[in-house]
C-alpha positions as CSV (number, residue, x, y, z in Angstrom):
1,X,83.8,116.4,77.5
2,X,86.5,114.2,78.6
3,X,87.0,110.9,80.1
4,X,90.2,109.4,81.5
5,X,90.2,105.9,83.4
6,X,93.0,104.9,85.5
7,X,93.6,101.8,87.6
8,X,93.5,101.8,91.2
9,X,94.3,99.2,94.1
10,X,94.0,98.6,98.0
11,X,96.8,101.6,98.3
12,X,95.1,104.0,96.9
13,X,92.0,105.2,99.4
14,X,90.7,108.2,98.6
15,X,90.2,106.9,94.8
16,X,88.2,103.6,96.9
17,X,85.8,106.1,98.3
18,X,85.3,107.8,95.5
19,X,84.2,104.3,93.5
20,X,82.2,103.2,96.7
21,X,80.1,106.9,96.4
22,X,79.5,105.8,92.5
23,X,78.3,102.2,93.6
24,X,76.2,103.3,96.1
25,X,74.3,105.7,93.9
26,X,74.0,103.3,91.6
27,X,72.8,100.4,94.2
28,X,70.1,103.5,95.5
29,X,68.7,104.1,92.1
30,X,68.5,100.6,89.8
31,X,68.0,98.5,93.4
32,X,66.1,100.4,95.6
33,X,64.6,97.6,97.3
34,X,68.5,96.0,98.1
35,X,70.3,96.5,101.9
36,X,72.6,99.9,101.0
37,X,75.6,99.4,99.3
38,X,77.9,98.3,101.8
39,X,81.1,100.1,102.6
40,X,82.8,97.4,104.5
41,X,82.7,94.8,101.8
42,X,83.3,97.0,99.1
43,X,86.6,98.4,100.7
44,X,87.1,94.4,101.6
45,X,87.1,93.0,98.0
46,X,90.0,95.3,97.4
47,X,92.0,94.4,100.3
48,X,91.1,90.7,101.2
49,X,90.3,89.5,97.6
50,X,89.0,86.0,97.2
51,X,91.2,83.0,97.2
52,X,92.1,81.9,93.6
53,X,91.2,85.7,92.1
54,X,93.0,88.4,91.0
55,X,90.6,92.0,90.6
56,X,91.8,94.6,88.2
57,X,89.8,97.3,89.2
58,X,89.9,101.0,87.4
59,X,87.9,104.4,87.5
60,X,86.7,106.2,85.3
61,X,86.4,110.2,85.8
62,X,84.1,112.3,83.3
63,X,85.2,116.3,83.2
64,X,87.6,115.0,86.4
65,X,84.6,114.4,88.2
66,X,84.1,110.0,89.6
67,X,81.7,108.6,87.0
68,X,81.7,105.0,87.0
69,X,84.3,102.0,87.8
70,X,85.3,98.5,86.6
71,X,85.7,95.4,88.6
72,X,87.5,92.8,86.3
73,X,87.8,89.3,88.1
74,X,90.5,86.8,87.0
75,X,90.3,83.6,88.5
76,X,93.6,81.6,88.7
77,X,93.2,78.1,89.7
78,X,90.4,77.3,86.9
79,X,88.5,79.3,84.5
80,X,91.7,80.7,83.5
81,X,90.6,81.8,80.0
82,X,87.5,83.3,81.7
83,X,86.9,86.7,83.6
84,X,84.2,88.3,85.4
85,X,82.9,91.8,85.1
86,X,80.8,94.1,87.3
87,X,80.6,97.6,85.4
88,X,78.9,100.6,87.0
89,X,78.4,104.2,86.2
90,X,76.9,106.8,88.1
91,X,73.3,107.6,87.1
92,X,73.7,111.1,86.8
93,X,76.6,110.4,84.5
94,X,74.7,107.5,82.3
95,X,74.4,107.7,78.4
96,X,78.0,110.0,77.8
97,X,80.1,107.6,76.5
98,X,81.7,106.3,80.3
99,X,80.1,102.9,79.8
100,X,81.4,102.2,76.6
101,X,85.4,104.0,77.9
102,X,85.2,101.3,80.8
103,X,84.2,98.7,78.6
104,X,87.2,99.1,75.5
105,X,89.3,99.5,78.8
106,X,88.0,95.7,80.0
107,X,88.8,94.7,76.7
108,X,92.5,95.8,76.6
109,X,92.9,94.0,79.7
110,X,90.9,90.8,78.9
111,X,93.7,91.0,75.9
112,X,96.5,91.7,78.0
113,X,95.7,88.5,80.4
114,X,94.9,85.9,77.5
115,X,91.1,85.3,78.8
116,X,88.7,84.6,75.8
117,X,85.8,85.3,77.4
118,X,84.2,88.0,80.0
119,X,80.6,87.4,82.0
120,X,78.4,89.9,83.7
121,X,75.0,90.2,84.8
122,X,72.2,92.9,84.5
123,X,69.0,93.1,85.9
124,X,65.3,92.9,84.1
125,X,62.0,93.5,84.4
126,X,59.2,90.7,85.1
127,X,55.8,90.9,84.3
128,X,53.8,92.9,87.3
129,X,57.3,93.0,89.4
130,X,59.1,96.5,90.2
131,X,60.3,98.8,87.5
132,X,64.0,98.2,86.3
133,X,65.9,99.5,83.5
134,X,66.5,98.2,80.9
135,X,69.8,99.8,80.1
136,X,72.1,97.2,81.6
137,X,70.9,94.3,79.4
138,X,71.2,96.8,76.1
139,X,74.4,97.7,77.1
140,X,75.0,94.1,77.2
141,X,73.3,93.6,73.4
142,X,75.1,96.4,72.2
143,X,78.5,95.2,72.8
144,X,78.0,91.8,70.8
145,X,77.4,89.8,74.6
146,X,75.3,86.9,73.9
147,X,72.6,86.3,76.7
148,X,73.7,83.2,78.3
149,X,72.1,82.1,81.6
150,X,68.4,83.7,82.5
151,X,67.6,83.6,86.7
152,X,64.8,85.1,88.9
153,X,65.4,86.9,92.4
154,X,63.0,85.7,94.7
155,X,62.2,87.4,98.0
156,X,61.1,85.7,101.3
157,X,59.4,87.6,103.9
158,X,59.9,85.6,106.7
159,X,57.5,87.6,109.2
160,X,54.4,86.3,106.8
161,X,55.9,82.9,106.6
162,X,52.9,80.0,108.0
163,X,54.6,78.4,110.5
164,X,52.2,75.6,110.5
165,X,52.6,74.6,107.0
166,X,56.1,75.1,107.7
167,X,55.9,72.3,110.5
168,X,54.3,70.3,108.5
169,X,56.6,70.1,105.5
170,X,59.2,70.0,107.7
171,X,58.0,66.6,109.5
172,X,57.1,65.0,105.7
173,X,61.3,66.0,105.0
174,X,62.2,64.2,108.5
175,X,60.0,61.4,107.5
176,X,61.9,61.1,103.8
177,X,65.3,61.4,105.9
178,X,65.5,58.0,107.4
179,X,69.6,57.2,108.4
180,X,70.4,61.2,107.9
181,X,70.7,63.7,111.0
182,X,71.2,67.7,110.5
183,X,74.3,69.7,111.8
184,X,74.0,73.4,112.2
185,X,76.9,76.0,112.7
186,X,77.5,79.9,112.8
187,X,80.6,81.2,111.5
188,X,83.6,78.9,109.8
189,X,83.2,75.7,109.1
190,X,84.1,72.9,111.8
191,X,87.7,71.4,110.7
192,X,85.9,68.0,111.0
193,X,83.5,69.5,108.1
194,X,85.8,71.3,106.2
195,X,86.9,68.5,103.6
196,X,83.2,67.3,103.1
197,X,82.0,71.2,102.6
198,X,84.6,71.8,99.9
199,X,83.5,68.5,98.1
200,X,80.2,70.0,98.1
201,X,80.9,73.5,97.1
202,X,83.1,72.0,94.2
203,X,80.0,70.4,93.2
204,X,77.9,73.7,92.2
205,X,79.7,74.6,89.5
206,X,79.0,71.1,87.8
207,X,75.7,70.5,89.7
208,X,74.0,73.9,88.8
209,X,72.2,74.8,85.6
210,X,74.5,77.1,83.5
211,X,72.5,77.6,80.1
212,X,75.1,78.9,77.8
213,X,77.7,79.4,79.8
214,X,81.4,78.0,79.6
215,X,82.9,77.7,82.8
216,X,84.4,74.8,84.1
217,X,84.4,72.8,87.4
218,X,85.4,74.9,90.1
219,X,88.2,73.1,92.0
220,X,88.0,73.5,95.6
221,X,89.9,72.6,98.7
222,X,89.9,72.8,102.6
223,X,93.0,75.6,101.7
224,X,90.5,77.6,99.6
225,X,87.5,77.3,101.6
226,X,89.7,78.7,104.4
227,X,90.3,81.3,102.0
228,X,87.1,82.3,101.6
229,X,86.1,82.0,105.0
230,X,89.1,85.3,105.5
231,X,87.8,86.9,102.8
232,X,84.1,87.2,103.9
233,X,84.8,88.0,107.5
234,X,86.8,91.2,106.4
235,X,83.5,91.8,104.5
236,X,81.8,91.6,107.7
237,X,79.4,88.5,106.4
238,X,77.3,86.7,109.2
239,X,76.7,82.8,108.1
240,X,74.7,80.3,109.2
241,X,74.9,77.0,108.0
242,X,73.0,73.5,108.1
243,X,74.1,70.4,106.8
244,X,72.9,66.9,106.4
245,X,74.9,63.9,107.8
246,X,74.4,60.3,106.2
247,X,74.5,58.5,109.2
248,X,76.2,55.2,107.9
249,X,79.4,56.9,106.0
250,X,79.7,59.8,108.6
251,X,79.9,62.0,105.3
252,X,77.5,66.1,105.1
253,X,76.0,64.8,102.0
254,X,73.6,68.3,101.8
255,X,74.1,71.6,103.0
256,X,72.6,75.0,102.9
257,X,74.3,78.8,103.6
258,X,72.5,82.0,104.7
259,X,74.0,84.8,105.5
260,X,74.1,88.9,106.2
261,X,75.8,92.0,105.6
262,X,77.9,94.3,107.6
263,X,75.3,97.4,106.6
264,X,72.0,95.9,108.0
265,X,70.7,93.1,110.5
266,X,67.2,93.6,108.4
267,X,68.6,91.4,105.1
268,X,70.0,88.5,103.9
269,X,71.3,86.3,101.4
270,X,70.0,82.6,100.5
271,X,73.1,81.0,99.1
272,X,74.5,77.6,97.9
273,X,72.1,74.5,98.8
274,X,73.5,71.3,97.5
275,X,72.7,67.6,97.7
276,X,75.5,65.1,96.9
277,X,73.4,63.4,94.0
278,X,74.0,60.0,95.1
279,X,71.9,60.8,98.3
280,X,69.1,62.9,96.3
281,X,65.4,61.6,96.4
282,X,65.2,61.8,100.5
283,X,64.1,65.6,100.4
284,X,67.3,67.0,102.0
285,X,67.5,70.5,100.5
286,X,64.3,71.1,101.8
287,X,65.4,69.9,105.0
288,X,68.3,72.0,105.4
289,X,66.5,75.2,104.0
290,X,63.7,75.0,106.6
291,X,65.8,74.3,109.6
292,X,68.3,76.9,108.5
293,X,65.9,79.3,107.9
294,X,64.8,78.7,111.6
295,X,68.7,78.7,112.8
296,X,69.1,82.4,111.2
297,X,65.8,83.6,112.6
298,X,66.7,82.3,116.2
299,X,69.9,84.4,116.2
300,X,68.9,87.3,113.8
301,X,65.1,88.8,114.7
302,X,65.3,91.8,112.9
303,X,65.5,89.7,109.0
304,X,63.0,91.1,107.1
305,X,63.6,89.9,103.5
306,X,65.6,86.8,102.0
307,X,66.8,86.9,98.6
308,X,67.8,84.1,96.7
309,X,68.9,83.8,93.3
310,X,68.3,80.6,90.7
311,X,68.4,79.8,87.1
312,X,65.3,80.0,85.6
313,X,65.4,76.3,84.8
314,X,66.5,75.3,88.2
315,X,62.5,74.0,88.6
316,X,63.1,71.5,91.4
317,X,64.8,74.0,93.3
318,X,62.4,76.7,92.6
319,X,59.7,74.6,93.8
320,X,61.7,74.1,96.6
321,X,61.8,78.0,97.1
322,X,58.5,78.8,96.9
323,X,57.1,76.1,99.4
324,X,58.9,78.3,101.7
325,X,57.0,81.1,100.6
326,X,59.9,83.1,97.5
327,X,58.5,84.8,95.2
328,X,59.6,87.0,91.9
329,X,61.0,89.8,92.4
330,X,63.0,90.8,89.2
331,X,65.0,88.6,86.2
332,X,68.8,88.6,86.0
333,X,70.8,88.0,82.7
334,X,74.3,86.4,82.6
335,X,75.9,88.0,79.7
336,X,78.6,86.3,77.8
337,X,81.3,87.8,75.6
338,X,83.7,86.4,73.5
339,X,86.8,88.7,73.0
């Protein structure tokens, strides 16, 4: 038996569709409840990389044959001693040592580029959710990673959502929101936005539980929100924002992001929601997630599911969440290793 790993980049192809086949099989059999893996943004993270990142990625072939592949992210404007790892072997090639190869190869690297520390996640198991292995997270253990963060994936089905209730928590929010108005746009962010959005992004990484993990304030600009913006259109991402205007400064003081793959219209993604903390109390996120949850709807039918991900300390927003009508699906572990 033999396993050889070699780097590969956005000019090499063939070697891209032979680590999309492995993530997909992967996505298919630990995930089957996920939109399938999607070509376009996986070719896309190679070729349009995000703003601030360099990837390192590398494949690993067992008897010559594509077994698994490694995703290392370095980020270059903060977090420089940090990386980011997504490591994925094929499940008919699990438990034969291509794991462990990928993982002394992420190591060499991590060395190579000064970081002092690597996170990835794994999936778990909750009481009475869907079967998941438990591989990942002893994969994790078995290395020396340190569990540092614990979320929940929650899933909205918004065909069984009550639109009454809906209504009505949506007219207590308005009735908290004296002297704030919402704003609601599909696509990139308005230029007249753009400074107040990346004040607000900046804000998760400070804002957001962490647990255990060390990673600094994210620092974030109109130039790197831009950035992003390039990045996910090559992915083929569909977004659909709302934000909350304070009325008296002119300043979005909350906002909320949903948004869809290239592979389905049935799925999508509940991401950031923020509230500037010197404007919390008025009920703002759950004004922005309602009406945006109604913006996406109007322009995509066919949503079936809405995942959302939050630390499982995160309890205001979690209430939040499941007012809407989110419920468990599975845990997720951010892992944390110190080289």
């Amino acid at each position: 038996m033999s396993i050889t790993i070699a780097p590969f980049d956005a000019a090499d192809p063939a070697v891209i569709d032979e680590a999309y086949r492995v993530g997909a099989a992967a996505n298919d059999a630990d995930l089957p409840d996920f939109p399938p893996f999607c070509r376009q943004r996986f070719e896309a993270m190679l070729t349009h990389p995000m703003p601030g990142t360099v990837t390192l990625w590398a494949l690993a072939r067992l008897d010559g044959v594509p077994a698994g592949y490694l995703a290392l992210d370095l980020p270059q404007l903060d977090n420089t001693e940090n990386a980011t790892v997504e490591l994925v072997v094929h499940p008919e090639h699990r438990r034969r040592g291509v794991g462990r190869a990928l993982h002394e190869h992420c190591l060499r690297l991590l060395r190579e580029q000064g970081r002092k520390r690597v996170i990835g996640m794994a999936v778990t198991e909750l009481p009475g959710g869907p079967a998941r292995s438990a591989a990942g997270a002893a994969f994790a253990a078995a290395l020396g990673a340190q569990p540092a963060l614990a979320e929940v994936r929650r899933r909205l089905d918004p065909t069984r959502v009550d639109q009454g209730a809906l209504d009505a928590l949506l007219a207590d929010a308005r009735a908290h929101a004296a002297g704030y108005r919402t704003v609601r746009w599909h696509g990139l962010v308005p230029e007249e936005y753009v400074a107040d959005i990346a004040y607000l992004d900046g804000r998760l990484s400070t804002d957001a539980p962490l647990g255990d993990l060390e990673w600094e304030a994210e620092q974030v600009d109109a130039e790197r929100i831009r950035g992003t913006e390039r990045a996910l259109a090559a992915r083929g991402r569909r977004q659909y924002h709302v934000a909350v205007q304070h009325e008296e400064s002119g300043k979005l003081v909350a906002w909320t992001l949903l948004d869809l793959g290239a592979s389905t219209d049935w799925h999508a993604f509940q991401q950031i929601t923020i509230v500037d903390p010197a404007h919390r109390g008025h009920r703002l996120g759950l004004l922005t997630k309602i009406e945006n949850l109604r913006h996406l709807l109007a322009h995509e039918p066919a949503v079936r599911a809405i995942d959302t991900f939050n630390a499982a300390e995160n309890s205001h927003m979690i209430v939040i969440n499941e007012q809407l009508g989110f419920r468990p699906v599975d845990g997720w572990t951010d892992w944390q290793l110190t080289v």
